[in-house]
VEXBADREN-456648 format. One record per residue (C-alpha): x, y negated, z negated; residue in three letters. Coordinates in pm, 1 decimal. Layout:
<atom><east>X</east><north>Y</north><up>Z</up><res>ala</res></atom>
...
END
This chain:
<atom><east>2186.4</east><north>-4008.0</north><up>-11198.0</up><res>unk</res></atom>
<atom><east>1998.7</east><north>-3660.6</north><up>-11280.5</up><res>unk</res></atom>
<atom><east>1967.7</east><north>-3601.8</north><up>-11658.1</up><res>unk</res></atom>
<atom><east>2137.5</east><north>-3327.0</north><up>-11808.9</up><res>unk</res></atom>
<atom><east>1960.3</east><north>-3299.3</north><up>-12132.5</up><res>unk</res></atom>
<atom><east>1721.9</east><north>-3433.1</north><up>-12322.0</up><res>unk</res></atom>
<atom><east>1708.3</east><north>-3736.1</north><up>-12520.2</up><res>unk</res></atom>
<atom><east>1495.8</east><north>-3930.5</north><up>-12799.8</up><res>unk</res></atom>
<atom><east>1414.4</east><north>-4231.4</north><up>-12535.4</up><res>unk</res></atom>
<atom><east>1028.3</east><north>-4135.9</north><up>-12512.6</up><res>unk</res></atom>
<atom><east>996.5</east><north>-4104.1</north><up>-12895.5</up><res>unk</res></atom>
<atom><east>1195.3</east><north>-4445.7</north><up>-12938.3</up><res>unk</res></atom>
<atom><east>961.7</east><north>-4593.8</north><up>-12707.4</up><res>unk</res></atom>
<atom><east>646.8</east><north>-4502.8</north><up>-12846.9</up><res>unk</res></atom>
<atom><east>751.5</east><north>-4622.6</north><up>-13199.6</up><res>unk</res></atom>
<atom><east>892.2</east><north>-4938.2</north><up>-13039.3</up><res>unk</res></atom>
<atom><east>506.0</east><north>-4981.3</north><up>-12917.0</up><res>unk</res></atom>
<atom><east>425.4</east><north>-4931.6</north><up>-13279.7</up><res>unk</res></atom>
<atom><east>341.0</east><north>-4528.9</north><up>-13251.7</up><res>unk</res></atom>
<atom><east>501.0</east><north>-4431.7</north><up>-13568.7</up><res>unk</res></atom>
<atom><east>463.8</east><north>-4079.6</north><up>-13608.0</up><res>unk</res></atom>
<atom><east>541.5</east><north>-3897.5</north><up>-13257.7</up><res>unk</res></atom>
<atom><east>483.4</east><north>-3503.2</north><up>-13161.6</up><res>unk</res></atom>
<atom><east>652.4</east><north>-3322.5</north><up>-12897.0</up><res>unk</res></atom>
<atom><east>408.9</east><north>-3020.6</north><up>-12794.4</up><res>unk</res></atom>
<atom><east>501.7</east><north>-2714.7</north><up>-12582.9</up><res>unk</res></atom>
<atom><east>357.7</east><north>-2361.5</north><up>-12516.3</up><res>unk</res></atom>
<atom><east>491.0</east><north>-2072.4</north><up>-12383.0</up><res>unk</res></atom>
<atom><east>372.7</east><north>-1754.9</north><up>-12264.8</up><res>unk</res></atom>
<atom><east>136.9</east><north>-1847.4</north><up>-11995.2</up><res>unk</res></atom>
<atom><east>268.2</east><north>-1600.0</north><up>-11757.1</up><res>unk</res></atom>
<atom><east>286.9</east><north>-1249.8</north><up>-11965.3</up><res>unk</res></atom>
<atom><east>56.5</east><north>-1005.9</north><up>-11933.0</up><res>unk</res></atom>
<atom><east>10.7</east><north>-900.2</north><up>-12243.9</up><res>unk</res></atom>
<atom><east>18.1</east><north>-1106.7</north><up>-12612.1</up><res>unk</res></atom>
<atom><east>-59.8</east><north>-1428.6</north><up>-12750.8</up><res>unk</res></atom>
<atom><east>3.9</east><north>-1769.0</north><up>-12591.5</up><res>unk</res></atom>
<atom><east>181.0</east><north>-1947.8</north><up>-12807.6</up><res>unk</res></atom>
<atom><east>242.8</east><north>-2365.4</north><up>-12862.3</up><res>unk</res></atom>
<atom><east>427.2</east><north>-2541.0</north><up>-13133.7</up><res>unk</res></atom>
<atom><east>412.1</east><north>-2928.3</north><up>-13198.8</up><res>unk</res></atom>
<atom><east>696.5</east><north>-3128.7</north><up>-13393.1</up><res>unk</res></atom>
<atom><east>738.0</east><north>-3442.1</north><up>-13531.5</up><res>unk</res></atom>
<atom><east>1156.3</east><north>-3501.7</north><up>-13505.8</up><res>unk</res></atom>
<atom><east>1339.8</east><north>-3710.3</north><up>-13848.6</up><res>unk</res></atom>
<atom><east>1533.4</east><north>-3942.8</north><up>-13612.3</up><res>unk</res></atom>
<atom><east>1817.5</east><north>-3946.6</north><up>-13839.0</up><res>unk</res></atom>
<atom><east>1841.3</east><north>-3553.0</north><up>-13860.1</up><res>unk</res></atom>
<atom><east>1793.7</east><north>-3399.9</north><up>-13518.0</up><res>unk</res></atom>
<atom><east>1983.0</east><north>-3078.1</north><up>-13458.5</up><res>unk</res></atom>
<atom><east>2285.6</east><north>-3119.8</north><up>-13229.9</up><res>unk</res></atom>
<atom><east>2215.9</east><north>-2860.2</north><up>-12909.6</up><res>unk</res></atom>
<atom><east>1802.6</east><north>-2918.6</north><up>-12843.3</up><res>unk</res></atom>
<atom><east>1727.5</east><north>-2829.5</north><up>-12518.2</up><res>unk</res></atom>
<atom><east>1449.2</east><north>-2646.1</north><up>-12316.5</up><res>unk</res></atom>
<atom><east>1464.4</east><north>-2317.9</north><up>-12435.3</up><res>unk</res></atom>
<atom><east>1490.8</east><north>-2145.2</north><up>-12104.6</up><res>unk</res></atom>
<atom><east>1834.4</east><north>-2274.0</north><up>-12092.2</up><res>unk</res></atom>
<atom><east>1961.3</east><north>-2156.0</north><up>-12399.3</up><res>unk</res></atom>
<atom><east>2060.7</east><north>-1803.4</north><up>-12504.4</up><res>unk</res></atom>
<atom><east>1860.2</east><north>-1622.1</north><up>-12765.5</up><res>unk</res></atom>
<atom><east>2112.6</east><north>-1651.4</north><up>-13013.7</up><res>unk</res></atom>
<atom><east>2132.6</east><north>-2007.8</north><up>-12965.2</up><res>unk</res></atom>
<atom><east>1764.3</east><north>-2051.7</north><up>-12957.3</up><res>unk</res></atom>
<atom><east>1709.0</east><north>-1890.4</north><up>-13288.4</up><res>unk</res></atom>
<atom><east>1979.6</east><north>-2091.5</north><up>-13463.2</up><res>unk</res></atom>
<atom><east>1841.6</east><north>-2418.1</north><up>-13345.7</up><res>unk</res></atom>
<atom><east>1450.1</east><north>-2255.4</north><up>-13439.6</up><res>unk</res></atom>
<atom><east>1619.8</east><north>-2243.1</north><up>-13791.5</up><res>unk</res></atom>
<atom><east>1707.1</east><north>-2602.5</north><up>-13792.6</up><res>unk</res></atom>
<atom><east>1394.4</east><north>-2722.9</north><up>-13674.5</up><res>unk</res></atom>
<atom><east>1226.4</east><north>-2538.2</north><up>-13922.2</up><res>unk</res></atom>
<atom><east>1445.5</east><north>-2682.4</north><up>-14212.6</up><res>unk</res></atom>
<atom><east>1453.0</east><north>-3071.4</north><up>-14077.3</up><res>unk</res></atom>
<atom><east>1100.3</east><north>-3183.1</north><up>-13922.6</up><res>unk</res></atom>
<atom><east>750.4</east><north>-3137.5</north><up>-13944.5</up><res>unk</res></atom>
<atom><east>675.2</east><north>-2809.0</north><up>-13752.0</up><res>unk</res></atom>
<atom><east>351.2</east><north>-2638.8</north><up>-13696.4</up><res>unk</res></atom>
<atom><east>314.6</east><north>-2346.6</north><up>-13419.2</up><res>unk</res></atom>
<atom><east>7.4</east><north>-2208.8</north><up>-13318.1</up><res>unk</res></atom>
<atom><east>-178.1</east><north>-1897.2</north><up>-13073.2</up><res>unk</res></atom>
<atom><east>-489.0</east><north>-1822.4</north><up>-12875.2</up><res>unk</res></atom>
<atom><east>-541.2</east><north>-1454.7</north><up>-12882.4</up><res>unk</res></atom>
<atom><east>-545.1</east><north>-1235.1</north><up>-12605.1</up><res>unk</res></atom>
<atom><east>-912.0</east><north>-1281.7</north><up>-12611.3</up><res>unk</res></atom>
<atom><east>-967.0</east><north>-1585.9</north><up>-12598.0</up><res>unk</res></atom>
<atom><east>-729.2</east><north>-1637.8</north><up>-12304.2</up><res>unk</res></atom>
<atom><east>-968.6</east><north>-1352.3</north><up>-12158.9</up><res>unk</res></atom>
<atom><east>-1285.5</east><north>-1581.6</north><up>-12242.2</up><res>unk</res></atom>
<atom><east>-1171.7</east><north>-1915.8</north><up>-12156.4</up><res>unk</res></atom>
<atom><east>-848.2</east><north>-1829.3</north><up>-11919.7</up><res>unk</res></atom>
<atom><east>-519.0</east><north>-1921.2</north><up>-11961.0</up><res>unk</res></atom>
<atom><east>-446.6</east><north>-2279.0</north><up>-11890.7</up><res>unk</res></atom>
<atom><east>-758.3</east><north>-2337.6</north><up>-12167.4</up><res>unk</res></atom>
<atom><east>-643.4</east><north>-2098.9</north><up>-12399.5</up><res>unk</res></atom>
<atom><east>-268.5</east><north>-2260.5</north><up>-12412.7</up><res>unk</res></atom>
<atom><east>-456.5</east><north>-2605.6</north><up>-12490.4</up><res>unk</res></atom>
<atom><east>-627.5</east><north>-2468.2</north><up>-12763.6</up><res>unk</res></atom>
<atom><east>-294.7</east><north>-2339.2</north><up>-12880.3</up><res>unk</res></atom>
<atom><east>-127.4</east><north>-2695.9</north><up>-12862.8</up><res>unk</res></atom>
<atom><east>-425.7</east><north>-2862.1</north><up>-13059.1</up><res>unk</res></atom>
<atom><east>-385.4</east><north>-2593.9</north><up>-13280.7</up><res>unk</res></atom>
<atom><east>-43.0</east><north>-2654.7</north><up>-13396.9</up><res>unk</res></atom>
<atom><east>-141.6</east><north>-3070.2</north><up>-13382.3</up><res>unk</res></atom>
<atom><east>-392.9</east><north>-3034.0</north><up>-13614.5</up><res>unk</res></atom>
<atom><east>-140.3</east><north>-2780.9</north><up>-13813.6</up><res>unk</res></atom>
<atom><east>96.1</east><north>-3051.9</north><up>-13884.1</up><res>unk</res></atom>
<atom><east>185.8</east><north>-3229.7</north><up>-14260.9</up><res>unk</res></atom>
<atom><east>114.4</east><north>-3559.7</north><up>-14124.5</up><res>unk</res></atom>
<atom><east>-158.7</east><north>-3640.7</north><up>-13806.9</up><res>unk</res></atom>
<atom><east>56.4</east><north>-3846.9</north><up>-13540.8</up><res>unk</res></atom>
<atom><east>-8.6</east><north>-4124.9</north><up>-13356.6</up><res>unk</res></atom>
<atom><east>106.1</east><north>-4011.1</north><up>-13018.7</up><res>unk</res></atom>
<atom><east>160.9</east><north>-3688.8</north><up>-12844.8</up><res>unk</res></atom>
<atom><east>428.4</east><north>-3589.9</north><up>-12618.9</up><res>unk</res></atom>
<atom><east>314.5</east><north>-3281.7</north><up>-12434.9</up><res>unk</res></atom>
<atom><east>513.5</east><north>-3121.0</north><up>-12207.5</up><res>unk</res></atom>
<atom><east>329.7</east><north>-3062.1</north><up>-11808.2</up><res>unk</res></atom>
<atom><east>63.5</east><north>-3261.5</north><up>-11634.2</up><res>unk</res></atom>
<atom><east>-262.5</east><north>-3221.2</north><up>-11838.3</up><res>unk</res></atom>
<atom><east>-376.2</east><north>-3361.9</north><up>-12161.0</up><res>unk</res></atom>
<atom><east>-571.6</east><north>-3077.3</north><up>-12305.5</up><res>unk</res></atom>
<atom><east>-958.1</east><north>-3218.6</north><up>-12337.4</up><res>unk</res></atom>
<atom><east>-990.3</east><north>-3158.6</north><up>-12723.7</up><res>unk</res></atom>
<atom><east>-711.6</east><north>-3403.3</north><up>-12832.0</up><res>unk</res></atom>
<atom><east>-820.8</east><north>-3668.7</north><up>-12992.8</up><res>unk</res></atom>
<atom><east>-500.7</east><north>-3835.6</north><up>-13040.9</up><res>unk</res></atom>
<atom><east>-349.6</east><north>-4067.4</north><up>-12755.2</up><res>unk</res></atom>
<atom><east>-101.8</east><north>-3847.2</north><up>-12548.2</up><res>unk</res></atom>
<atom><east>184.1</east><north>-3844.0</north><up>-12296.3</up><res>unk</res></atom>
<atom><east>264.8</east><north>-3583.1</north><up>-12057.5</up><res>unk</res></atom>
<atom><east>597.2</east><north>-3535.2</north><up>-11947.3</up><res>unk</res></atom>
<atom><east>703.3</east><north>-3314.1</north><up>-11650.2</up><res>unk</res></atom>
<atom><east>956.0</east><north>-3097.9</north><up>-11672.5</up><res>unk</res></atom>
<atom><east>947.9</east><north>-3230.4</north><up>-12090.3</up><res>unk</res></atom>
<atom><east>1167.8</east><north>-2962.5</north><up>-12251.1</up><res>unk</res></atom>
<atom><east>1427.6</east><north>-3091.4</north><up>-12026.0</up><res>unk</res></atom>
<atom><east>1391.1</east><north>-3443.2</north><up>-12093.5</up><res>unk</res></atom>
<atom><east>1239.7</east><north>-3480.1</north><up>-12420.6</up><res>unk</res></atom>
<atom><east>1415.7</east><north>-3362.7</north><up>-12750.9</up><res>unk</res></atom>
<atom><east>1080.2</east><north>-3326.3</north><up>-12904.5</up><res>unk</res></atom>
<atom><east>944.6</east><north>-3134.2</north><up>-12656.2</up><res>unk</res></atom>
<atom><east>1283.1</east><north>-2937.2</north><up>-12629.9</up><res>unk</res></atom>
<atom><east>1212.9</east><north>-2878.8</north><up>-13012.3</up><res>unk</res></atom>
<atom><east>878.0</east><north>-2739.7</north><up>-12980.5</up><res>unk</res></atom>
<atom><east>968.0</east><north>-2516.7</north><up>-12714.4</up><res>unk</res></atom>
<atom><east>1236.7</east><north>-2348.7</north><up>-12885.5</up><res>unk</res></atom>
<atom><east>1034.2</east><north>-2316.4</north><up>-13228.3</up><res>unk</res></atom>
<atom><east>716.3</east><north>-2172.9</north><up>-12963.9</up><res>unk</res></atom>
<atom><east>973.4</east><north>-1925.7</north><up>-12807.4</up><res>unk</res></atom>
<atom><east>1147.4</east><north>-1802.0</north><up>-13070.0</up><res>unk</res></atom>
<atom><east>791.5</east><north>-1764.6</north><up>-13262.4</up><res>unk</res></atom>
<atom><east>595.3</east><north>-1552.1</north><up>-13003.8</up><res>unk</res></atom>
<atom><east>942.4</east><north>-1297.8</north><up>-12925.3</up><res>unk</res></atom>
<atom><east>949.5</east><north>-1226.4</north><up>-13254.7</up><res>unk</res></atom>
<atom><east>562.2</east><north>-1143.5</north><up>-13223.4</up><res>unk</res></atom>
<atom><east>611.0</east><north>-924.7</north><up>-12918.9</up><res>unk</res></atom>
<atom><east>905.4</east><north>-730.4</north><up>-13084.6</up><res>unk</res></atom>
<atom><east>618.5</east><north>-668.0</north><up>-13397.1</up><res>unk</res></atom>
<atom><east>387.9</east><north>-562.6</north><up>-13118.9</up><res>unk</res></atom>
<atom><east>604.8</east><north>-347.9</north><up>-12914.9</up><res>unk</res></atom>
<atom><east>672.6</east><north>-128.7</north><up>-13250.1</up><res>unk</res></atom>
<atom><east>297.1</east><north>-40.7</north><up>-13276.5</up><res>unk</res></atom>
<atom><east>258.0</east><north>-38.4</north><up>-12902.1</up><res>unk</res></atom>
<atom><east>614.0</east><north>143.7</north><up>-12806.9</up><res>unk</res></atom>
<atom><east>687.4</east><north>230.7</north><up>-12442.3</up><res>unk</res></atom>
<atom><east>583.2</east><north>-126.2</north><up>-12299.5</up><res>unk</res></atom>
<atom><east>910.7</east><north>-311.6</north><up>-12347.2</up><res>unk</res></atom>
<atom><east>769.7</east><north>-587.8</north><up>-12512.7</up><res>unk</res></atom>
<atom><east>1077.7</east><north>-651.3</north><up>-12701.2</up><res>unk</res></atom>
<atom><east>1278.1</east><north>-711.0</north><up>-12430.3</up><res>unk</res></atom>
<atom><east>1027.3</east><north>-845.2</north><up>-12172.1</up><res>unk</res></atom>
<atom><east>793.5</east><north>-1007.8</north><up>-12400.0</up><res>unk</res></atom>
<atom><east>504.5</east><north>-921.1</north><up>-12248.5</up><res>unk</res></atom>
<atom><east>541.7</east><north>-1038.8</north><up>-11859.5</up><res>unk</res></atom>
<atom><east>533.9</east><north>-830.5</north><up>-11610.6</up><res>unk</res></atom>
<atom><east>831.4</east><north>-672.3</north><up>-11528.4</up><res>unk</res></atom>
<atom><east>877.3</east><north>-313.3</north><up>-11334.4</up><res>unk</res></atom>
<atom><east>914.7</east><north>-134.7</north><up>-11641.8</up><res>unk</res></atom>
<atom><east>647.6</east><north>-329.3</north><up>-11788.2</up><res>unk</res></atom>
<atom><east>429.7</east><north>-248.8</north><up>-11499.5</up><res>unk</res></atom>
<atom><east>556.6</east><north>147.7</north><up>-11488.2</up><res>unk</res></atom>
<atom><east>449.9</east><north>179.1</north><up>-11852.0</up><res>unk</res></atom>
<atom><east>67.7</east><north>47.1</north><up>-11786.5</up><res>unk</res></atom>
<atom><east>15.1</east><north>265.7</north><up>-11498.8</up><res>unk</res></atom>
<atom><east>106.8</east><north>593.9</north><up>-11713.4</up><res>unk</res></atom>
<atom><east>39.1</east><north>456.1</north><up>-12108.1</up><res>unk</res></atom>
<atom><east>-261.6</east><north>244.4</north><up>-11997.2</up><res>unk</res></atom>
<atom><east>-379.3</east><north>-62.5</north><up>-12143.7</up><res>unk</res></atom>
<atom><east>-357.0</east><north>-158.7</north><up>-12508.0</up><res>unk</res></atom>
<atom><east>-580.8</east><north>-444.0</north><up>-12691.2</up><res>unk</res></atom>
<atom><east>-319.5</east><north>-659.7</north><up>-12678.0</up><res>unk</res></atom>
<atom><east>-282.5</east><north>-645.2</north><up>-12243.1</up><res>unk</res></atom>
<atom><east>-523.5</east><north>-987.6</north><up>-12078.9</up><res>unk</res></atom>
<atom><east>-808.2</east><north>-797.7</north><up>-11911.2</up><res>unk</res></atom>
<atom><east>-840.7</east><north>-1148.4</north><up>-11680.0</up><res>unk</res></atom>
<atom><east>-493.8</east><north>-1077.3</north><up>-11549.9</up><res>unk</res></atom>
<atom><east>-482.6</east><north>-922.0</north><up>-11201.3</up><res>unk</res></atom>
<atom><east>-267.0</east><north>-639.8</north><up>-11223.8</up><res>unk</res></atom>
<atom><east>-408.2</east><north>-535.1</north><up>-11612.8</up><res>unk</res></atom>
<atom><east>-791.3</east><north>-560.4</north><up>-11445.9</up><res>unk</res></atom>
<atom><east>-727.1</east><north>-350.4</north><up>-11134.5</up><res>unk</res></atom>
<atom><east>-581.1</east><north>-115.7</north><up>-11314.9</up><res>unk</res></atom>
<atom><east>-914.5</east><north>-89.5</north><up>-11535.3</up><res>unk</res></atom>
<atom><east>-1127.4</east><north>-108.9</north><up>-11241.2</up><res>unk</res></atom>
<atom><east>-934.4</east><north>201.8</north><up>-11085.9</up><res>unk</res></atom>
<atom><east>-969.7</east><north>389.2</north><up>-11397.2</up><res>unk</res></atom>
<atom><east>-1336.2</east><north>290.4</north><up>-11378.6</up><res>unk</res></atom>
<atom><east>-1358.1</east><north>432.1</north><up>-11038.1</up><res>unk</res></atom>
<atom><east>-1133.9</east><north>729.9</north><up>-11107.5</up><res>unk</res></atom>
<atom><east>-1314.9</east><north>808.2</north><up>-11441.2</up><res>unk</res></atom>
<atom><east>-1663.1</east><north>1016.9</north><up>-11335.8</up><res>unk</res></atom>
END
């Protein structure tokens, strides 16, 4: 039977087997072309988990920022960035591990075990880990720290798209949509655009070859 949302059966495992203090980690913001990647861990009070967790793609932004308030106000919550240049430096998928740790080593209390959400433990954790595919669908911590990571870095991009106007980054968050993609070809490229990411570094190497 396919689940249809996630539930506390990884967490209750791992403190069956003794882990007592379990975070579920997610990032988001791998894909944009411009901002922050952002993760957020959270340790979940069994006896006071918000009603409605789920991955965050799934859930309206009204929803999402409702639930982010709940989080906030009921478990241990820590989120995290790598800046645009250190995604440039170190590239992506390292840059949204650095993230994760980040908000780990954030947290009130150090867990035992991490829950974190894809295929790859990131190298620097220290702490024994799980990955979980597909985890903001099938874990409610991981469902947790995707909304709280989500709901974190859109706010960011709205503060960013104020100083930056003309992008969309309020409403696209930084990915690369046709507007988004319009904008950079006649406003250019800010500080806050990842120079590593194809369509942001031909644009500077045309202006480099356009530019005497």
């Amino acid at each position: 039977m396919t689940q249809t949302a996630p539930d506390f059966s990884f967490e209750t495992d791992l403190t069956t087997r003794g882990f007592a203090v379990v975070a579920g980690v997610d990032e988001v913001g791998r894909g944009p072309l411009a901002g922050p990647v952002t993760a957020a861990a959270v340790v979940l009070d069994p006896a006071r988990i918000p009603e409605g967790l789920n991955d965050s793609k799934k859930l309206t932004a009204r929803r999402r920022d409702a639930l982010a308030a709940q989080i906030w106000e009921v478990a241990d919550v820590c989120v995290a960035h790598a800046s645009v240049e250190e995604i440039d430096e170190i590239n992506i998928l390292r840059a949204s591990h650095l993230a994760m740790m980040r908000a780990v080593a954030g947290l009130a209390r150090v867990p035992d075990h991490l829950l974190i959400d894809g295929n790859m433990i990131p190298r620097e954790a220290t702490i024994p880990a799980t990955t979980v595919i597909k985890g903001d669908a099938r874990s409610l911590s991981i469902a947790a720290a995707s909304i709280v990571a989500k709901v974190c870095r859109d706010k960011e991009m709205v503060d960013l798209a104020q100083q930056f106007p003309g992008y969309g980054w309020e409403t696209n968050a930084g990915y690369g949509s046709a507007a988004h993609l319009e904008a950079l070809r006649n406003l250019g490229v800010t500080p806050h655009h990842r120079r590593s990411f194809k369509p942001v570094h031909n644009m500077l190497y045309q202006e480099k070859i356009i530019t005497p």
